[in-house]
C-alpha positions in Angstrom: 0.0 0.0 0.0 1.4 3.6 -0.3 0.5 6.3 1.8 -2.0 8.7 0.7 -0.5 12.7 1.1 -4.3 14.6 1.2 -5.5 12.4 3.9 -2.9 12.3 7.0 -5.3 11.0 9.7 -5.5 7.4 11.2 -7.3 5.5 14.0 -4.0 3.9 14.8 -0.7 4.4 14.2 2.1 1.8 14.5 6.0 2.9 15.0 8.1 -0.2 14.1 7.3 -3.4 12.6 9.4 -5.8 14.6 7.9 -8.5 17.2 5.6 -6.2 18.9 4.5 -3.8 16.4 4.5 -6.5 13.5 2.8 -8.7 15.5 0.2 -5.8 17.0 -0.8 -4.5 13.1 -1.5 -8.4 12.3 -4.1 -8.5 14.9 -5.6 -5.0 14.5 -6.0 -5.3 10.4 -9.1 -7.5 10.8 -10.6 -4.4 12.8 -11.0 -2.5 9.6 -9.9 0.6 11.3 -7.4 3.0 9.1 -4.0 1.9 10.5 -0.7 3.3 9.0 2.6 1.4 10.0 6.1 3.4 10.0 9.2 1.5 9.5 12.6 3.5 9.8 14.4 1.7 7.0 12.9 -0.7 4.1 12.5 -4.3 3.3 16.1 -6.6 3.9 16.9 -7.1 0.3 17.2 -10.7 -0.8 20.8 -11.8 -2.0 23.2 -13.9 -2.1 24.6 -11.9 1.0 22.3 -13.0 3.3 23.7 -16.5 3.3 27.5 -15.1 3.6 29.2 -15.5 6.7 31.6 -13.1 5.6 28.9 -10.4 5.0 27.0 -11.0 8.0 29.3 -11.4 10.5 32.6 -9.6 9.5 31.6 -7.0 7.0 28.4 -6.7 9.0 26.5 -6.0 6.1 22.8 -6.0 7.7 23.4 -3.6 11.0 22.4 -0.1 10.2 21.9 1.1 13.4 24.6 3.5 13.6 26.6 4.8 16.9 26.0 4.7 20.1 27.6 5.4 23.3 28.5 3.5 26.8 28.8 5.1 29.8 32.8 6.1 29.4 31.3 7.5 26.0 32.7 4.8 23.6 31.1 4.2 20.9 29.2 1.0 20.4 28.2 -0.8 16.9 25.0 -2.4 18.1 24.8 -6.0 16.1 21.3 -4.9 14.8 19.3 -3.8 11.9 16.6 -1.3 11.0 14.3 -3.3 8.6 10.7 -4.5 8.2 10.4 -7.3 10.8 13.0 -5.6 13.1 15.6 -7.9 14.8 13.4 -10.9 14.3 15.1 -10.7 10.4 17.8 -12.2 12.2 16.9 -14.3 15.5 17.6 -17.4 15.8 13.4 -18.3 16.4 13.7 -19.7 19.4 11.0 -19.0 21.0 10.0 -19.7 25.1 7.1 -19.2 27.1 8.3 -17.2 30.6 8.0 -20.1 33.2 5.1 -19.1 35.5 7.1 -18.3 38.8 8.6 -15.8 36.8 5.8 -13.2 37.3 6.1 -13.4 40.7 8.8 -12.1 42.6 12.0 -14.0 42.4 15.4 -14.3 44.6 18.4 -14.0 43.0 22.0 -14.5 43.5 22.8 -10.9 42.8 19.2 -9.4 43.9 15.8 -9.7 43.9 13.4 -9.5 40.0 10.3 -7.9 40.8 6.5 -9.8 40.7 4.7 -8.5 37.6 1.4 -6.9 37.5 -0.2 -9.7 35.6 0.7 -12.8 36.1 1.1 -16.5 33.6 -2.4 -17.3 33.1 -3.4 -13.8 31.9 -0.5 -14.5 29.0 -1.3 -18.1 28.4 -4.2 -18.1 26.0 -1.7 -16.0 24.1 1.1 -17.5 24.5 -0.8 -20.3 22.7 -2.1 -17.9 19.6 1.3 -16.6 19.3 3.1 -20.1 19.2 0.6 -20.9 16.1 1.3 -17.4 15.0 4.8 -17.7 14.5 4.8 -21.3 13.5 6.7 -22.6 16.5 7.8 -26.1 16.3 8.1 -27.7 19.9 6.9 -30.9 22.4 5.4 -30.4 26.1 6.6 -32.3 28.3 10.3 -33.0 28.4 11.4 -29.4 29.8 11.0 -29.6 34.0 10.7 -26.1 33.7 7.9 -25.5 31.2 4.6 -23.7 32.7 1.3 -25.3 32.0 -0.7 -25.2 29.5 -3.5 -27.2 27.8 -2.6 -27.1 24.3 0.2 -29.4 22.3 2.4 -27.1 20.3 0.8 -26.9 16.8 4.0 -27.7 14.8 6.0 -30.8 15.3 9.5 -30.8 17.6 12.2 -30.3 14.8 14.2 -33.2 15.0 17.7 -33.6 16.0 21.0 -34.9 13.5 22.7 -37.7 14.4 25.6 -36.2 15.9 23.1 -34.2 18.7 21.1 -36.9 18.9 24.1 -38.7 20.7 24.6 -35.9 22.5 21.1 -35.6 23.6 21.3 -39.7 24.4 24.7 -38.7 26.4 22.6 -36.4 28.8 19.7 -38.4 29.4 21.7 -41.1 30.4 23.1 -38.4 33.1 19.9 -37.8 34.2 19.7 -34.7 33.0 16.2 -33.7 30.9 17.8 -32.5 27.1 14.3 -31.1 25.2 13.6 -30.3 21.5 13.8 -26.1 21.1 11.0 -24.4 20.6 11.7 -22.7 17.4 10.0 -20.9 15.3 10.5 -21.8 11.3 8.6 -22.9 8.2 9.8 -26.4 8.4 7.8 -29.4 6.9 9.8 -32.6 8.2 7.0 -35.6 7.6 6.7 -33.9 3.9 9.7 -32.6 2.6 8.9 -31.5 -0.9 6.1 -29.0 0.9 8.8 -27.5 3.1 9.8 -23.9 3.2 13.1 -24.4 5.4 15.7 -26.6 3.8 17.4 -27.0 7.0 20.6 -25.6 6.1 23.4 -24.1 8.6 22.9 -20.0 7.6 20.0 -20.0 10.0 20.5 -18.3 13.4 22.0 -14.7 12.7 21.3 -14.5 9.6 18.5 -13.1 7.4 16.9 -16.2 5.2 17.2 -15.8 1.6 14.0 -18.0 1.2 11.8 -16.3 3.5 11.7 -19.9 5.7 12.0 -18.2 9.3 8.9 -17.3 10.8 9.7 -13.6 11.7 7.7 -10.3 12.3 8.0 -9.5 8.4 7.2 -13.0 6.8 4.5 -14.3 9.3 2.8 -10.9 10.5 3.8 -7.5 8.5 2.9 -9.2 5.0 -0.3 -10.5 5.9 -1.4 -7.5 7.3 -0.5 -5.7 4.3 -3.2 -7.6 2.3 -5.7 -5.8 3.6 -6.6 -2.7 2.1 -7.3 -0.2 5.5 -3.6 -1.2 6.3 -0.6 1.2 5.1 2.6 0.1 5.3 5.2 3.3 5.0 8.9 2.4 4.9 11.7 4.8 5.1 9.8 6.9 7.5 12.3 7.6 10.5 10.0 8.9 13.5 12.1 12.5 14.8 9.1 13.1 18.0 6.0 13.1 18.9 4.1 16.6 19.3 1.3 16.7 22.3 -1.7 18.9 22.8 -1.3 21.7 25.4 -2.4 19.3 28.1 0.1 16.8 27.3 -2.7 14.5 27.3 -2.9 13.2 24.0 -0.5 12.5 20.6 -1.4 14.9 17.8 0.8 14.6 15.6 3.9 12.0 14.8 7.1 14.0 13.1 8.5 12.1 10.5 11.1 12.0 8.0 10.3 10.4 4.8 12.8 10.6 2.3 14.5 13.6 3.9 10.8 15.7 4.0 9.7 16.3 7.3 5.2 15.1 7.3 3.5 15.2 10.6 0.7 12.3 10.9 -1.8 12.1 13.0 -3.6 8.8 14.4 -6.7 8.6 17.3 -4.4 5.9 18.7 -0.1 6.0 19.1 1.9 3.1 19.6 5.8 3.2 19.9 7.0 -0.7 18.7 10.8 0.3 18.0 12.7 -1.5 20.5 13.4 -1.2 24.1 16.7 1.3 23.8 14.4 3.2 20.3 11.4 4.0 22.2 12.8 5.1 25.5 14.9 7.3 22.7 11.7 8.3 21.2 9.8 9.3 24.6 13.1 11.5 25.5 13.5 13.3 22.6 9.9 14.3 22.9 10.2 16.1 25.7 7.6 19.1 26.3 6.7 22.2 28.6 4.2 19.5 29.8 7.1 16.8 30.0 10.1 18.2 30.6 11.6 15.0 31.0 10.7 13.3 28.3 7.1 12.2 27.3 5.4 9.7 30.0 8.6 10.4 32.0 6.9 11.8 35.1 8.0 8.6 37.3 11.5 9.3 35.8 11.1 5.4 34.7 11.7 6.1 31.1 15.1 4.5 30.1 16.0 2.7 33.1 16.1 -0.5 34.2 17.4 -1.5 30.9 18.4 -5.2 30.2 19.5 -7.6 27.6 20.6 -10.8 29.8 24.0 -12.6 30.6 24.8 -14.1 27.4 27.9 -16.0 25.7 28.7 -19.4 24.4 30.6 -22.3 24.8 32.4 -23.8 22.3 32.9 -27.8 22.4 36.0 -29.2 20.3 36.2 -32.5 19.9 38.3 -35.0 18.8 35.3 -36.4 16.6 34.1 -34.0 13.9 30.6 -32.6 14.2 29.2 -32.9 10.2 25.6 -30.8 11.8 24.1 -28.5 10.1 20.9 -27.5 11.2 22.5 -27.5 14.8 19.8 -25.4 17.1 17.5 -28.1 18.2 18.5 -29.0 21.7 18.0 -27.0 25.2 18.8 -28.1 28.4 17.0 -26.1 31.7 18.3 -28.5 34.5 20.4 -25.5 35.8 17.4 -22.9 35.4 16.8 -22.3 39.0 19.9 -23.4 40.3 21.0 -26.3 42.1 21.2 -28.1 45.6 23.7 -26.4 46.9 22.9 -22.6 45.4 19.5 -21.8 45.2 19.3 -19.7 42.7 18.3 -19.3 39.2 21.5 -19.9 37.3 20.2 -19.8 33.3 19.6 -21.4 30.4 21.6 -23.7 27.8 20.9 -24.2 24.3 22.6 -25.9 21.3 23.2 -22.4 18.9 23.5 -22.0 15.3 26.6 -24.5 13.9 29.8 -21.9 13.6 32.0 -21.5 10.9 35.8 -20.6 10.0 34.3 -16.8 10.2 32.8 -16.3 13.8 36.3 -18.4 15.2 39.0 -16.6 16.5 42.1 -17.6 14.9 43.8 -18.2 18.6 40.7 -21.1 19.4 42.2 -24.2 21.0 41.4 -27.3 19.5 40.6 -30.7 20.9 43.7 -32.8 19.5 46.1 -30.1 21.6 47.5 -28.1 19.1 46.4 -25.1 17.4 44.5 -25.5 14.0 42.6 -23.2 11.6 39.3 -22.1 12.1 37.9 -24.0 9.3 39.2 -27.2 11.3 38.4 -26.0 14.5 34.4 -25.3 12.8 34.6 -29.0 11.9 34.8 -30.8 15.6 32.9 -27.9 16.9 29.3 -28.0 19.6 28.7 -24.5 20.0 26.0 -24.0 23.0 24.7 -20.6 24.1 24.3 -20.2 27.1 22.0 -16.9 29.0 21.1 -15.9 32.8 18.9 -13.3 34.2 20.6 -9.6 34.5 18.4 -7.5 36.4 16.4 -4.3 36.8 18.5 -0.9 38.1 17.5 2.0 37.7 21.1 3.0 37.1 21.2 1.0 33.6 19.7 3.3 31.1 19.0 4.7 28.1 19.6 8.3 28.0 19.6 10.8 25.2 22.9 13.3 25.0 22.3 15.7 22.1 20.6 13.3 19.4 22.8 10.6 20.5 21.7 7.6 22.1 23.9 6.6 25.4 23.7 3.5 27.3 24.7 3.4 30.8 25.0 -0.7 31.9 27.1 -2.0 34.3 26.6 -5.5 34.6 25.1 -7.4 37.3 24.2 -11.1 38.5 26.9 -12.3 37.1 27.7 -14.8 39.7 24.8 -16.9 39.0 25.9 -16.7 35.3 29.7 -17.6 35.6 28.8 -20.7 37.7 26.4 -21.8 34.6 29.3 -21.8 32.5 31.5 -23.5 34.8 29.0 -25.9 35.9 28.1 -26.5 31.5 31.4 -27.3 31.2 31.8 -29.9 34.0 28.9 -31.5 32.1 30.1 -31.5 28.8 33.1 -33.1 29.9 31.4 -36.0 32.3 29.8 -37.3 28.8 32.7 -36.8 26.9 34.8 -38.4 29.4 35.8 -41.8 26.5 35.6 -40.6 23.4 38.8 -38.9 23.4 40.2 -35.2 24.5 38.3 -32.0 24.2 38.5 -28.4 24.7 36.3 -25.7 25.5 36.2 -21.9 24.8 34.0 -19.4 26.4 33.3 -16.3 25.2 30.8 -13.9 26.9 28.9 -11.1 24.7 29.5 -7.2 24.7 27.1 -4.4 25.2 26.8 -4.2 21.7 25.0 -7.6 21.4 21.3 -5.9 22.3 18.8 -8.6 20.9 17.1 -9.0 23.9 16.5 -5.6 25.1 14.0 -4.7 27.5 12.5 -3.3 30.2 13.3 0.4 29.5 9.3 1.4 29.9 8.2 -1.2 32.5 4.6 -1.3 33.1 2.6 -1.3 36.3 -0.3 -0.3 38.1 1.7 2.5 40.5 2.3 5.6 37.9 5.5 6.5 40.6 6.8 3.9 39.7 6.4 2.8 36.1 5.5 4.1 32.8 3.0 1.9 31.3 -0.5 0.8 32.8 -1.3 -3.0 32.4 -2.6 -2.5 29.3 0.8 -0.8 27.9 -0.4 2.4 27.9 1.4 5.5 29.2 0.4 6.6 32.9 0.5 10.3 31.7 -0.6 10.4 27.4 -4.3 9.3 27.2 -3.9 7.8 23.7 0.1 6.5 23.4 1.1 2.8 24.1 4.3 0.9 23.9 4.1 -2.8 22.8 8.0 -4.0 22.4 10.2 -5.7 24.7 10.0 -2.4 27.1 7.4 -3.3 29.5 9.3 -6.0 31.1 9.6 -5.5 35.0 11.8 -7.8 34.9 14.5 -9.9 32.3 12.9 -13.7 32.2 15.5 -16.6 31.9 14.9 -17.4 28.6 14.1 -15.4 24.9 11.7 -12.7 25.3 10.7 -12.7 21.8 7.3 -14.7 22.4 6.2 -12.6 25.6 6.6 -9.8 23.6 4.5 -11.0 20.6 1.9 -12.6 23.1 1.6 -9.1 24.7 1.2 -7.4 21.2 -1.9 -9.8 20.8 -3.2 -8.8 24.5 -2.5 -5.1 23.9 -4.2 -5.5 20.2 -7.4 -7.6 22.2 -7.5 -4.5 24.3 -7.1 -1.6 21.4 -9.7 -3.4 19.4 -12.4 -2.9 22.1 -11.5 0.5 22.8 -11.7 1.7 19.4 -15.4 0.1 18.6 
């Protein structure tokens, strides 16, 4: 659809297209109402490059997010992309349900992650629409961990290769409880010739080539452009949003669209740009009314920002690992800790297989000496592993001129390191006779920022949070925020399907309002 230049008005307007605002203009487009959807940047073209290691990963061809700044004021390269679908374009599609203690309060390590204002069973039923949604491929009852529910997934458990197979054999026979991944991708296993994904090893990271990942733009944005009260507008970078003289209410939405400033105005205003983008958003915005920054009269907006503990693990082997479609395997036995530390520690899954491009050239390998990355990538099991980091109000987004800045010091670390260390012992109990091995752990920078949140958390107390319980803002009538910001909290495990199930509450909710 293209936008239409004598008639500026909508009943909703949509700021990003990623998980949350993808996912919301899906479910609104059935309403009928006049809904016009922004994206910053344009559709991620389809090449060659997307399968290239070399592109993605070292030339980085697919990030376009620009510079930002840490708290010493370096500047950061954020591994992420403006495009239609947001960071979903690259996920991995792994895609978890929180577990249902986690929207209660919950003792860590290294503090305390605060109870939520709703709680599982008001995210279940969509949890369940947004795991058919999203095509998530997945089988109850092998993770200890997993919250209830009354539904089988809709999509079959992707099976594992030989050489994880074993591996999940090896664990079992441990006692540990290995499950199949949740994961969301257009896979057809029992009927191969019907069979979007061809299972091949440029999956996690990358963009597909063949559309076969179930992300915001494929499963969500598309549809909804079909019907015709939807418009889609694409190179339309949102500057601010303008308020009436009571700060009330949104009337109008500043926008650069091919380097000509347009103001649009919508009954309804939701910001869907990402955790760090929309706290950015609300404090450029700032008024006479909200000095601050819009909806910043708790001082909330921009803090408590997290994006979890995260790094891998990389297994060398004496035995080559011939995998390709590696991410199919989780572990969760560690997830709230252990007999003798009771805590949550984190989460372990199998991640995309690596190749000669993501090694460093100094990687030990398992026979003792050192060898090339591209034999090092052959008798590699790369796992990722991720714990909780929690809320402080001293990690935040902040705006210094029309630069973004993040402030983050790290925290529950402890419970984090101890995953690692306590992986490791594991990996090497099953390996114990089938010859030496090595491990490598590598933990991520600031600049990995793919699952950001909690930068607008909602609640019920406007003191003390920005967003209501329905996600919208304590102090603007007619603006909500549907992305990863409304977290009170950082779950154990991907975001990426609370966030789509709370884009299908939030869209049950706008729907009713604007009848």
């Amino acid at each position: 659809m293209t936008d239409h230049n004598n008639d500026q008005h909508y009943d909703v307007i949509i700021i990003g297209t990623g998980a949350g605002g993808g996912t919301l203009a899906h479910r609104l487009a059935p309403t009928g109402k006049k809904i016009l959807v922004l994206e910053r940047c344009t559709f991620l073209p389809r090449e060659k490059a997307n399968w290239n290691p070399t592109e993605v990963f070292k030339q980085e061809r697919y990030y376009n997010t620009g510079t930002w700044y840490d708290k010493n004021g370096q500047e950061i390269h954020p591994a992420a992309g403006y495009w239609v679908g947001g960071n979903t374009k690259f996920y991995g599609g792994t895609l978890f349900r929180a577990r249902e203690e986690e929207f209660n309060t919950v003792f860590h390590k290294g503090g305390i992650s605060p109870e939520w204002g709703l709680k599982y069973a008001d995210f279940e039923p969509y949890y369940t629409q947004a795991e058919k949604l999203y095509n998530v491929h997945g089988k109850r009852g092998l993770d200890p961990t997993e919250p209830w529910t009354n539904t089988e997934y809709s999509f079959p458990a992707i099976s594992h290769e030989p050489c994880i197979q074993e591996v999940h054999n090896d664990l079992q026979a441990k006692g540990f409880h290995p499950f199949y991944l949740p994961m969301a991708i257009k896979i057809n296993e029992a009927q191969k010739f019907l069979s979007e994904c061809i299972r091949c090893e440029t999956c996690d990271g990358y963009p597909c080539l063949i559309h076969a990942k179930a992300d915001a733009e494929v499963m969500t944005v598309r549809p909804a452009m079909e019907y015709p009260n939807v418009t889609l507008l694409t190179e339309a970078k949102v500057i601010r949003l303008h308020t009436s003289a009571s700060g009330r209410e949104i009337t109008e939405v500043e926008t650069e669209v091919a380097g000509e400033i347009r103001s649009f105005r919508g009954a309804i205003v939701v910001v869907a740009c990402g955790a760090i983008n929309s706290a950015a958003l609300l404090l450029r915005s700032q008024t006479d009314r909200h000095p601050n920054g819009l909806a910043n009269r708790s001082d909330q907006v921009g803090r408590n920002f997290m994006k979890h503990n995260c790094g891998v693990v990389i297994e060398l082997t004496a035995k080559e690992n011939p995998t390709v479609f590696q991410k199919t395997l989780g572990i969760n036995d560690f997830y709230w800790g252990e007999p003798d530390f009771p805590y949550p520690m984190g989460q372990v899954q199998l991640s995309g297989k690596v190749n000669k491009e993501m090694l460093m050239n100094n990687v030990p390998v398992a026979i003792g000496n050192e060898i090339s990355p591209e034999e090092s990538a052959l008798h590699s099991v790369d796992w990722w592993l991720m714990g909780e980091d929690l809320p402080d109000r001293d990690n935040q987004v902040y705006i210094k001129g029309d630069k973004i800045h993040i402030d983050y010091t790290e925290n529950n670390t402890e419970s984090f390191n101890r995953l690692v260390d306590r992986w490791i012992e594991v990996l090497k109990s099953i390996n114990v006779d089938k010859g030496e091995s090595c491990y490598y752990q590598s933990n991520f920078p600031l600049s990995w920022v793919a699952h950001q949140c909690g930068t607008c958390r909602f609640g019920t107390d406007p003191e003390t949070s920005v967003l209501d319980l329905n996600c919208r803002t304590h102090d603007v009538d007619n603006l909500y925020v549907v992305d990863g910001s409304f977290f009170p909290s950082n779950i154990g495990s991907n975001p990426t399907l609370t966030i789509i199930a709370n884009a299908l509450r939030v869209g049950d909710h706008l729907s009713d309002r604007l009848k």
